[in-house]
N, C-alpha and C positions, 0 to 999 in steps of 0.2 A: 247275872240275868235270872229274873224268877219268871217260870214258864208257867200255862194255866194249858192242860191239853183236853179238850171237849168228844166224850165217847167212851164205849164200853165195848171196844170188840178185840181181839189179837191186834186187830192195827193201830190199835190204840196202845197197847203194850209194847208193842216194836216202837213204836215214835219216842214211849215214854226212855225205856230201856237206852235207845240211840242218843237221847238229848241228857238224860244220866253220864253219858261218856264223855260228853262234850264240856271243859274242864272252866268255860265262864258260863253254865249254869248254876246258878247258886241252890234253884230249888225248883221241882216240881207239884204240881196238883196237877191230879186229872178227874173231871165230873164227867158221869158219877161213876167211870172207873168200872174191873170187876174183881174178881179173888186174888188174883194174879198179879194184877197192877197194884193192891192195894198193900202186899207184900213188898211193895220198894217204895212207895210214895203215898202221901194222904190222898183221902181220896173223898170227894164231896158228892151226894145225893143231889141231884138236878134232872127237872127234865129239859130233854136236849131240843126240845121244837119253842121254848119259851127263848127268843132273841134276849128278852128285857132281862130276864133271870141272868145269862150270859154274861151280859152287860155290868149288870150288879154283882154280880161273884166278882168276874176280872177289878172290877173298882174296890172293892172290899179288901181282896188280895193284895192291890196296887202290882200285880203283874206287868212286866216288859213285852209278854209277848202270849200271844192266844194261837194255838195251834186248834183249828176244828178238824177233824178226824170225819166223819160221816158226810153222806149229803144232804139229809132229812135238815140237821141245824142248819146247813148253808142254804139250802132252800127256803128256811123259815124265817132267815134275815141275820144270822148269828154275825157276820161280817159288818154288813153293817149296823146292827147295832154297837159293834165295837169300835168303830171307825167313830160313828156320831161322837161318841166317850171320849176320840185320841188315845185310844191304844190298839198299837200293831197286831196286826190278823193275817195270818197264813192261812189264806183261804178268800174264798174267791164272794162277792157281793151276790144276794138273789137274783140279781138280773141277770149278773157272769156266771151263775151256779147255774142257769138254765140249759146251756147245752148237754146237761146230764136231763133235766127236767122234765125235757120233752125233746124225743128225737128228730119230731119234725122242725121244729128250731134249729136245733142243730142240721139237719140235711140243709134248711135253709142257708145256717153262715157259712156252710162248709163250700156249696154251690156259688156262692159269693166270692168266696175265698179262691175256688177253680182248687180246691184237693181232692187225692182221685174218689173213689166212695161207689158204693153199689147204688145203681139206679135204683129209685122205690117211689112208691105210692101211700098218699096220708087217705085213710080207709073211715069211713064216720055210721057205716051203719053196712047189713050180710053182702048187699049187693052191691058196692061198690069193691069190697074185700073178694067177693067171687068172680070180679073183672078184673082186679090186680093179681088176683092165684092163677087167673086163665092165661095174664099178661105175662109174667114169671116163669112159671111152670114150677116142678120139682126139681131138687128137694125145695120147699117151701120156706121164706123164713117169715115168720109173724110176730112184731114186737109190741109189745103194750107201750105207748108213747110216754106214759108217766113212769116214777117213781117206781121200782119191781124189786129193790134188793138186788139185783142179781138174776131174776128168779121168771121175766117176763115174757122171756123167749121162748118160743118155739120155733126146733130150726127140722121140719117131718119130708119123708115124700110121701105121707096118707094123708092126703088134699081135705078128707075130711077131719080130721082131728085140726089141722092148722084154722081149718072154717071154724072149728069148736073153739079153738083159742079166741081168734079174732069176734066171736058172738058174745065169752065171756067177759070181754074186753067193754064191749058195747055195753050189752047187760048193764054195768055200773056206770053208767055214763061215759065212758072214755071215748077214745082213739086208739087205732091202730095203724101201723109202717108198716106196709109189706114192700119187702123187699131184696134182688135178686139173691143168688147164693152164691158167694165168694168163696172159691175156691183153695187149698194152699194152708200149711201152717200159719197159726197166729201167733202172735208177739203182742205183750206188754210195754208200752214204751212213758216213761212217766217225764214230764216239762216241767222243774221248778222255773215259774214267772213273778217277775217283780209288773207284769203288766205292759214292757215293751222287752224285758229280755231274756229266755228260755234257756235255761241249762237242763241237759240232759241226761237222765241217770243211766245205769245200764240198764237192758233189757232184761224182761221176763218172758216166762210163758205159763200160762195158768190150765188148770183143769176145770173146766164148768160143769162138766157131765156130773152125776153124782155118781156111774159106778166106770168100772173097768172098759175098755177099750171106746170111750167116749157113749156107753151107754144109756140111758134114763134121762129124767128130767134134768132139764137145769137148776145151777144151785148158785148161791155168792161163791162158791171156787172150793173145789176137794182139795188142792197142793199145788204147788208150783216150784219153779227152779230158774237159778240166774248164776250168770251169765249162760248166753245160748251159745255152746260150740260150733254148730253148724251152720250160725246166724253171719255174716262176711262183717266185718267194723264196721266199712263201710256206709252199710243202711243206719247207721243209727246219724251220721251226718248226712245224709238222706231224707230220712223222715224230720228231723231238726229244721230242713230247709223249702223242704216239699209240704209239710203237715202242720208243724209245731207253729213257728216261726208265722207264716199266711193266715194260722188262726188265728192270733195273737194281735195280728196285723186287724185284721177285721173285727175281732170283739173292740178293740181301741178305738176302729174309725164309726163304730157305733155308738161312742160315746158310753161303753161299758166295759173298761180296762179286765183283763184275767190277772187276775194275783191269786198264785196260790198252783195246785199241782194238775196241769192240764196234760189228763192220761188220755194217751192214744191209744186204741184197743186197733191191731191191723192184722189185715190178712195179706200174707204172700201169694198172692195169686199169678198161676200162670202167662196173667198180662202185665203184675209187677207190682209196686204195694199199694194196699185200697184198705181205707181205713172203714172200720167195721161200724168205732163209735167211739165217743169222747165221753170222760167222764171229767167232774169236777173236783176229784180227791184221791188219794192213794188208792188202789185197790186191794185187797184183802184176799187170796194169801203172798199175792205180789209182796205187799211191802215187806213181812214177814223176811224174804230171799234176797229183797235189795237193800233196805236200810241195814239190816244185819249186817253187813259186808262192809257200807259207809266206813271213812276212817276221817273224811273231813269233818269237822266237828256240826252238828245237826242244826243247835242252837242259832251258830253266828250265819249260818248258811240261811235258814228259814227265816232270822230275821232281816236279812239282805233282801228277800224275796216280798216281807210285807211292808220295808221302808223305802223298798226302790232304787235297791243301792247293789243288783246282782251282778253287774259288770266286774266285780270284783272277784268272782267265782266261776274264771274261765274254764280251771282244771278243776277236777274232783281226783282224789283222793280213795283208793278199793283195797280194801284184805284180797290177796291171790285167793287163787281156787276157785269153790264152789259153793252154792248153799241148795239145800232142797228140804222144804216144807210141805209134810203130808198130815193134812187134816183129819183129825177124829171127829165123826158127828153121830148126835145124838141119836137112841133107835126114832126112829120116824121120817127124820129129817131127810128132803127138804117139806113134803109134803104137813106134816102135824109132829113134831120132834115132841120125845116126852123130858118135862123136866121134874129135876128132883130125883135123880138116877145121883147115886155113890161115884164117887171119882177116886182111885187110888194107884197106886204105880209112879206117880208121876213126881213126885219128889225122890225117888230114886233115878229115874233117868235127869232130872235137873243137876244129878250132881257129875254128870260124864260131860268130859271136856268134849267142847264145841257140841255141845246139845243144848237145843234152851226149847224148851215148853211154852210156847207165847196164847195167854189165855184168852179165851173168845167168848162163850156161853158159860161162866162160870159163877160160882156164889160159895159163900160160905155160911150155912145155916148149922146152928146148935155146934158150933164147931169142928162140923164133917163140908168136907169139899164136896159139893154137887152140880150134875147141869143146868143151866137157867139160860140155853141157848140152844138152836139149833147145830153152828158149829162149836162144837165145847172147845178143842184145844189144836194149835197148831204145832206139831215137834216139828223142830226146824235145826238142821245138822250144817255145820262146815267142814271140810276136807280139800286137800291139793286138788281130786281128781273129780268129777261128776260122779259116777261108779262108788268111791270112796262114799261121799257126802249121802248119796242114796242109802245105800247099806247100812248109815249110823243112825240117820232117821228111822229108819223101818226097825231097825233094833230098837228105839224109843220107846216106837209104837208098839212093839210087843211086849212092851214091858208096862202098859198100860191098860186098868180095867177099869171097864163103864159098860153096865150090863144091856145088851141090843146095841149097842156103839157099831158104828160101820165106818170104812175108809176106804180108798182106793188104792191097789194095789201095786199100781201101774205110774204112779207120778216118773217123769224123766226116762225112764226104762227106754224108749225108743230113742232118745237122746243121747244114753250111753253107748252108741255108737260109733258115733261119734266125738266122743270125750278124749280130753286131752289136758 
């Protein structure tokens, strides 16, 4: 099988890496790739919002299978222009890519669908957003309904900053979701769909904040860690039947099948689980802790998912133990990251068993490694124990220099409490 995988972030390294393992791949490309990735497989200059370029690479190629990595491509029609071609796409159509696209769609099919979800209000200009913050109250959560990276939340209880968000919003023509504040650890829960059938990977749990004990702005994710100890089995056949499964259901009977990986973002809330928000694609540093660990093969699974033939991959297949992924970012980030910062250390820790470096913002200029990201690099460790796998990562990370670099200190730490 020759794979074509579309994207330039660490989650585009974990996919590439994971489908390397899988022993009826014949070959990989990924456009347009970054330093990282282009150290295992070629690697092609594209920009990823041109569908038609997409289209014409995978043709060029004569690839078996397009994996899109981001959601900007899948927004911009990447699926289907590959579809129109007849070649398989793991990944979901612009139409099916919108419940990332705008969250009031998505509160839409979700309310369709009867999954549980925080009440909210679709907000269009100050005054209707200062009758949905009075409706609400604190802590405030105010989402920019489009495209944000990551980056579009604001979750405050100073009623004024959340107003400030929601005006910035407006300002450039948008919309804003306000809406309540859900209570309760969150969990990562990611749906490969063939369009009528969801398998379930294991869970994560990510860090959005950019610093230590959930502080600062939000960001695309500081680290994360998988499996949840504390997490009962249970929920993940829970959420499969309660969330996954009813979306799926409802993207179908709207005549816009989901193929490709329908991520549940949920909160455990003291009334039971409510889901925050769906995206259209892997999440970043999630996949980083869950593909890692995959032992089924990536390839024949993902293309099960885009030929409609998932029924076949009832079980999955997991490395024991643990993985945990802690994000280096560049000085600035998330607000203005500088690039063109030295990167060094990190080919010493690439060579410690169960350490892998999975690269994000990264480049190779005049032959020195540098950052061309806001997140530059993900160290991501395995071990038996939670505790263990913690400890080897942050050993990574100290063994890495990128000058004004910052990361969080704290990934998994209150989870190693429960470790076992």
């Amino acid at each position: 099988m020759k794979c074509l995988v579309i994207g330039a972030g660490a989650r585009e390294h974990v996919i590439t890496s994971a489908l390397l393992r899988d022993p009826e791949v014949e070959s990989v490309v990924v456009a347009p790739g970054n330093a990282g990735i282009a150290a295992l497989v070629q690697c092609v200059p594209i920009d990823v919002t041109d569908a038609q370029a997409i289209g014409e690479l995978a043709t060029e190629l004569d690839v078996d299978l397009v994996v899109v990595g981001p959601e900007v491509p899948l927004m911009a029609g990447a699926a289907d222009a590959l579809i129109a071609r007849g070649i398989p796409c793991f990944g979901p159509t612009s139409e099916a890519a919108f419940i990332e696209g705008s969250k009031a769609f998505c509160k839409e099919v979700m309310a369709e669908a009867g999954i549980p979800t925080a009440m909210a209000l679709v907000c269009a200009d100050a005054s209707e957003a200062e009758i949905a913050l009075g409706t609400f109250g604190p802590p405030y959560v105010v989402k920019d309904d489009g495209l944000a990276a990551g980056k579009g939340v604001v979750v405050t209880s100073d009623r004024s900053e959340a107003l400030a968000h929601a005006e910035s919003c407006f300002a450039v023509g948008g919309t804003v979701v306000i809406e309540e504040f859900l209570d309760g650890p969150e969990v990562s829960l990611f749906g490969i769909s063939d369009g009528t059938t969801v398998v379930p990977l294991q869970p994560a749990q990510d860090f959005k904040r950019v610093g230590d004990n959930d502080e600062g702005p939000n960001t695309g994710g500081m680290g994360a860690y998988s499996p949840l100890p504390w997490l009962e089995e249970s929920v993940v056949d829970e959420v499969t039947e309660r969330v996954l499964q009813p979306m799926l259901d409802a993207m179908k009977r709207r005549g816009t099948p989901f193929v490709g990986v329908l991520y549940a973002g949920l909160a455990m809330t003291t009334r039971g689980i409510r889901v925050i928000e769906f995206n259209a694609r892997f999440g970043d540093p999630e996949a980083q802790v869950v593909l890692s660990r995959l032992v089924t093969p990536l390839g024949g699974f993902l293309y099960a998912a885009a030929t409609g033939q998932l029924d076949s991959f009832a079980r999955l297949r997991w490395e024991p133990g643990f993985a945990v992924s802690v994000v280096i970012a560049a000085q600035g980030y998330p607000a203005d990251p500088l690039l063109g910062t030295a990167i060094s250390g990190h080919e010493i820790v690439e060579l410690e068993p169960d350490i892998t470096v999975f690269h994000g913002g990264t480049a190779q200029v005049d032959g020195e490694l540098v950052t061309s990201g806001g997140r530059v690099l993900s160290v991501t460790a395995h071990a038996p124990t939670l505790s263990q796998a913690r400890e080897r990562a942050y050993a990574g990370v100290a063994q890495i220099k990128i000058a004004g670099s910052h990361f969080r200190g704290d990934i998994a730490q209150n989870a190693c409490t429960t470790d076992s």
